[in-house]
ZAMARGU-4260 file (C-alpha; in steps of 0.2 Angstrom, whole numbers, plus 5000, padded with zeros to 4 digits):
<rodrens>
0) 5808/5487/5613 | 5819/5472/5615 | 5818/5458/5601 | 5826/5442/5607 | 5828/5425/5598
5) 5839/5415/5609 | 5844/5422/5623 | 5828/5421/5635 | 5821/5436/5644 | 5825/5433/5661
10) 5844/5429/5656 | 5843/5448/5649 | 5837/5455/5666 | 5848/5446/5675 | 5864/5451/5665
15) 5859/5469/5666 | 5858/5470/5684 | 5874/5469/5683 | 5877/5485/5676 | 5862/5494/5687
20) 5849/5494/5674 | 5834/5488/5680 | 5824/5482/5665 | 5809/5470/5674 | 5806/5489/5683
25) 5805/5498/5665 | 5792/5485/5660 | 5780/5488/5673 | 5779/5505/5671 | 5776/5502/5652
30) 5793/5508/5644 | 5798/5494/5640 | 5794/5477/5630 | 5805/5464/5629 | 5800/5452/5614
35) 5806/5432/5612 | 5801/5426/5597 | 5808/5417/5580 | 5816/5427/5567 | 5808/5422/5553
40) 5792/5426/5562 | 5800/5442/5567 | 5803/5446/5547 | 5787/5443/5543 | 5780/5454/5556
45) 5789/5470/5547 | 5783/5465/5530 | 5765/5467/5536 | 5754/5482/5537 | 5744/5476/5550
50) 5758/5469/5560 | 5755/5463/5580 | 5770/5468/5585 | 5771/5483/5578 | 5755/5486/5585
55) 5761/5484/5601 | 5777/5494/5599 | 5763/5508/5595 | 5754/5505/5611 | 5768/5511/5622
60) 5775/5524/5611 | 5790/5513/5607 | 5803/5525/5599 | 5822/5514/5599 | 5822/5494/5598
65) 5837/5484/5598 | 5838/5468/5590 | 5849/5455/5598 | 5856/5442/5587 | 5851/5445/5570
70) 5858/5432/5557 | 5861/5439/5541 | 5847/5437/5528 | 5847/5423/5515 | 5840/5433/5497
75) 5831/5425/5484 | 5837/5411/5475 | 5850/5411/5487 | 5856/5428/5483 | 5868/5440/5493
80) 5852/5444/5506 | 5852/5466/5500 | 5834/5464/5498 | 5828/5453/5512 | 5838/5466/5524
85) 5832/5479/5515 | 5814/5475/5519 | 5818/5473/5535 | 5826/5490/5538 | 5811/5497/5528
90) 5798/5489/5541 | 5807/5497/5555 | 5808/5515/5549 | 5793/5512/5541 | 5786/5515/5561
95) 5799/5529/5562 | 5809/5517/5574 | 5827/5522/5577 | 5835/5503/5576 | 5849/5495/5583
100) 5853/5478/5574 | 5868/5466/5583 | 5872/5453/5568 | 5882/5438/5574 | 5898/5435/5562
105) 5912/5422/5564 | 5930/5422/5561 | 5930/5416/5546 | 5916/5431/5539 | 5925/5441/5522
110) 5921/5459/5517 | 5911/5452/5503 | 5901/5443/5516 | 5898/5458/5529 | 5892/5468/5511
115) 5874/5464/5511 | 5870/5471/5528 | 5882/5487/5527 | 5875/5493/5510 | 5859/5496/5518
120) 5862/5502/5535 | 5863/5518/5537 | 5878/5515/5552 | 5888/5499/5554 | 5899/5499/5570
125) 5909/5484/5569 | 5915/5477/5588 | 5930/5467/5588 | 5940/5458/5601 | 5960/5454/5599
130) 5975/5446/5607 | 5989/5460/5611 | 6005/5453/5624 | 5997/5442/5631 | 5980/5452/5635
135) 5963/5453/5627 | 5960/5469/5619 | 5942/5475/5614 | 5940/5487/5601 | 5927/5496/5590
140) 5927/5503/5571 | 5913/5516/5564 | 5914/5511/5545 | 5899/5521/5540 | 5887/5532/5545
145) 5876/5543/5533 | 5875/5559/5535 | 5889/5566/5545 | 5906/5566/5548 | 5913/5552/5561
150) 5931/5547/5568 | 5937/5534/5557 | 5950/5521/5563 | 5947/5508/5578 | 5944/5515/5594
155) 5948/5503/5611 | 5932/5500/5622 | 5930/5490/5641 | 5915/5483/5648 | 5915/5489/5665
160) 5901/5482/5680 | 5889/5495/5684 | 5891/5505/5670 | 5892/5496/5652 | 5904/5501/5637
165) 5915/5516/5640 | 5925/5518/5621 | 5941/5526/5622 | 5945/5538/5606 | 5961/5533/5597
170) 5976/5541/5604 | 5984/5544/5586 | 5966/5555/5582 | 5966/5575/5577 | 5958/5583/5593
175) 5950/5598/5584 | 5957/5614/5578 | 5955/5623/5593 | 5963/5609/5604 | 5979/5607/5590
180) 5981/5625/5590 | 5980/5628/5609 | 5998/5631/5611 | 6004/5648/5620 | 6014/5659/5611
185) 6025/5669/5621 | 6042/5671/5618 | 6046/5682/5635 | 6039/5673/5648 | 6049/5659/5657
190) 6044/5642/5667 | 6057/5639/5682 | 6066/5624/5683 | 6068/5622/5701 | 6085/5616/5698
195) 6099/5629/5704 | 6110/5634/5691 | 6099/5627/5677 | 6089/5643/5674 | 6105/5652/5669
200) 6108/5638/5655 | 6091/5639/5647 | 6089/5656/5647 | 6078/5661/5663 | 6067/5644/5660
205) 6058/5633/5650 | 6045/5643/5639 | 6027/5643/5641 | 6016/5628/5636 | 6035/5620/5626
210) 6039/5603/5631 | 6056/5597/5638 | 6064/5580/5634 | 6077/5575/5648 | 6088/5562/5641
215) 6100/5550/5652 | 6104/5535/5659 | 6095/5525/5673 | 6102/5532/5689 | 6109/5549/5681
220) 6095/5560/5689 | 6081/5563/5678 | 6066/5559/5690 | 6076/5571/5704 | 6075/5584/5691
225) 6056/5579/5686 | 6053/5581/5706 | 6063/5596/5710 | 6052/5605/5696 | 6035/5600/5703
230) 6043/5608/5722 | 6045/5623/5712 | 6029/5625/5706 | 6021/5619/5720 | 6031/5632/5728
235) 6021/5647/5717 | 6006/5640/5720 | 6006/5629/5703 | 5997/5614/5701 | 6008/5600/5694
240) 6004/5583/5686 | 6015/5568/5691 | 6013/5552/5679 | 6023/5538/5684 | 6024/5524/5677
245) 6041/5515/5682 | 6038/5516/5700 | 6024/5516/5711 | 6018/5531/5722 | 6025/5526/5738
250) 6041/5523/5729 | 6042/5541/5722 | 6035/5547/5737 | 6051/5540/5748 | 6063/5545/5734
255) 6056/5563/5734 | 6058/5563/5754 | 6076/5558/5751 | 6078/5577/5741 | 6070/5585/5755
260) 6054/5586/5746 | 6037/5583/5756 | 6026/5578/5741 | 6014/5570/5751 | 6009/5587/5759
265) 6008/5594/5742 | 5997/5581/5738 | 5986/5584/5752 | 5986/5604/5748 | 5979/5599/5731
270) 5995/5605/5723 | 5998/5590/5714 | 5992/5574/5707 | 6002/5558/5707 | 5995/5543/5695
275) 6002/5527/5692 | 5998/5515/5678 | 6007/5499/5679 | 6012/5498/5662 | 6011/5478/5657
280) 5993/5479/5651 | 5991/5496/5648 | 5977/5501/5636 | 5984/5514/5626 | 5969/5525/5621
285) 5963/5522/5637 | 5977/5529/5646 | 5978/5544/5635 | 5958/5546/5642 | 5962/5543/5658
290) 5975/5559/5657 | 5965/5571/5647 | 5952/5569/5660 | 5965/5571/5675 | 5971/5586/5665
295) 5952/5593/5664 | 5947/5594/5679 | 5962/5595/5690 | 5969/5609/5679 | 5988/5606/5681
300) 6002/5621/5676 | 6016/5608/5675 | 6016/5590/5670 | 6030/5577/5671 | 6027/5562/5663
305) 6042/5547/5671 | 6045/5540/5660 | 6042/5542/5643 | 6053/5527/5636 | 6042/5515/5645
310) 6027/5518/5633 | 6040/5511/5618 | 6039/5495/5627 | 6020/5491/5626 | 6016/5505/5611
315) 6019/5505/5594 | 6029/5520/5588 | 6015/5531/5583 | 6005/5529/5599 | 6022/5535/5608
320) 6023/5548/5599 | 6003/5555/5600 | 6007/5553/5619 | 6023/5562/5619 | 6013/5576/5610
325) 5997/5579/5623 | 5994/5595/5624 | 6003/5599/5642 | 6001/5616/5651 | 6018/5621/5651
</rodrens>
């Protein structure tokens, strides 16, 4: 059930067409009921045994009802609105509904003003939207929830067409024991350089699942290096991850050609993945996302990330360094 008290009914439908969610459908096969009513009347329903629209809710075996545009409750005599949201709560679980309550807040809300509500719920998720260079950036906080642990800290969300939120864990979160310990440890195995001679200086090759900082210069040879290493293991069959951010993909594909490597064919062969992220409105938890999902299902043995000192220019120090430390296959 939908509980609405100003946005009207067909503006709902409408809207969420947008996002493939056909709701007029859902009502006329009885699984959903979209209410427009008051909110004082709304109130009074809960508190009343014999309650219409609770009766209705009954009749189609409503289970989850969202309520769209609460205001916060005014208490008695003008008091902090605990009580008046706690029987409100109480009507809902009362019919064993799981409830989801948006409550409108302004700019100028405090923490003492948000107390009322967050006392009594048993989750408050607070969405909030923010200017960051120039860009808007949307992002979203669990400050409670009973029961159970939860991630704390705010955590980056997009509203995307044809699909609705999508919320981006922060980048600076633990990822679980078993992710933070995943490291290899082998202290006889090597990873080939690709690069002649260098090899010899590092002691056969880098070691297994380490990471390699390569330090210089514009111009002095780093991406050549990052390339040559990808050929390499492109070479044993490896898969490689290429993230670019300074230069698009056709740019690093005619530079790569200049060295002799074809990495367009390696690309076709599956053997590696190019991805470009301009960097000017980069979301930072989304990227980091973007590449743990790249890394899940394409399954690289080498990544090369070009280059690392761009994400100090639209990051705070502490997202740089949670991205410099993603767990990399070797």
């Amino acid at each position: 059930m939908i509980v609405l008290f100003e946005v009207a009914p067909d503006k709902l439908i409408r809207d969420a067409a947008l996002f493939g969610w056909g709701l007029r459908a859902l009502e006329r096969d009885g699984r959903l009921r979209m209410v427009f009513t008051r909110r004082q009347l709304f109130q009074r329903e809960l508190q009343r045994a014999d309650s219409p629209l609770l009766a209705e809710a009954a009749e189609i075996g409503v289970r989850r009802i969202f309520v769209d545009g609460l205001i916060r409750l005014p208490g008695p005599d003008g008091g902090d609105g605990r009580d008046a949201f706690h029987l409100l709560a109480a009507g809902l679980h009362r019919e064993n509904l799981t409830a989801v309550l948006a409550l409108e807040s302004t700019l100028t809300d405090t923490a003492n003003a948000r107390a009322a509500e967050e006392f009594v719920a048993d989750t408050v998720i607070r969405v909030s939207i923010e200017a960051v260079q120039r860009a808007a950036l949307r992002s979203l906080e669990v400050v409670k929830s009973r029961g159970h642990e939860f991630a704390l800290g705010r955590h980056t969300f997009r509203i995307i067409n044809g699909q609705g939120l999508e919320v981006y864990r922060r980048v600076q979160a633990p990822r679980g024991q078993q992710r933070e310990a995943g490291a290899a440890f082998d202290p006889i195995t090597r990873v080939a350089t690709g690069v002649p001679g260098l090899d010899e200086l590092v002691n056969g090759g880098y070691f297994v699942a380490s990471t390699t900082l390569v330090v210089g210069i514009s111009g002095v040879g780093k991406s050549v290096m990052a390339l040559q290493y990808i050929a390499e293991g492109a070479r044993r069959g490896e898969r490689s991850l290429m993230i670019t951010l300074d230069e698009p993909p056709a740019q690093v594909l005619r530079n790569a050609h200049s060295i002799g490597i074809d990495l367009q064919a390696l690309i076709d062969r599956g053997l590696v993945h190019l991805w470009y992220e301009p960097p000017q409105e980069m979301e930072i938890d989304r990227h980091f996302a973007q590449i743990e999902a790249i890394v899940e299902t394409f399954k690289p043995r080498r990544t090369v990330i070009d280059s690392l000192s761009t994400y100090g220019a639209w990051a705070p120090p502490s997202e740089v360094f949670a991205i410099s430390s993603m767990p990399s296959s070797r």
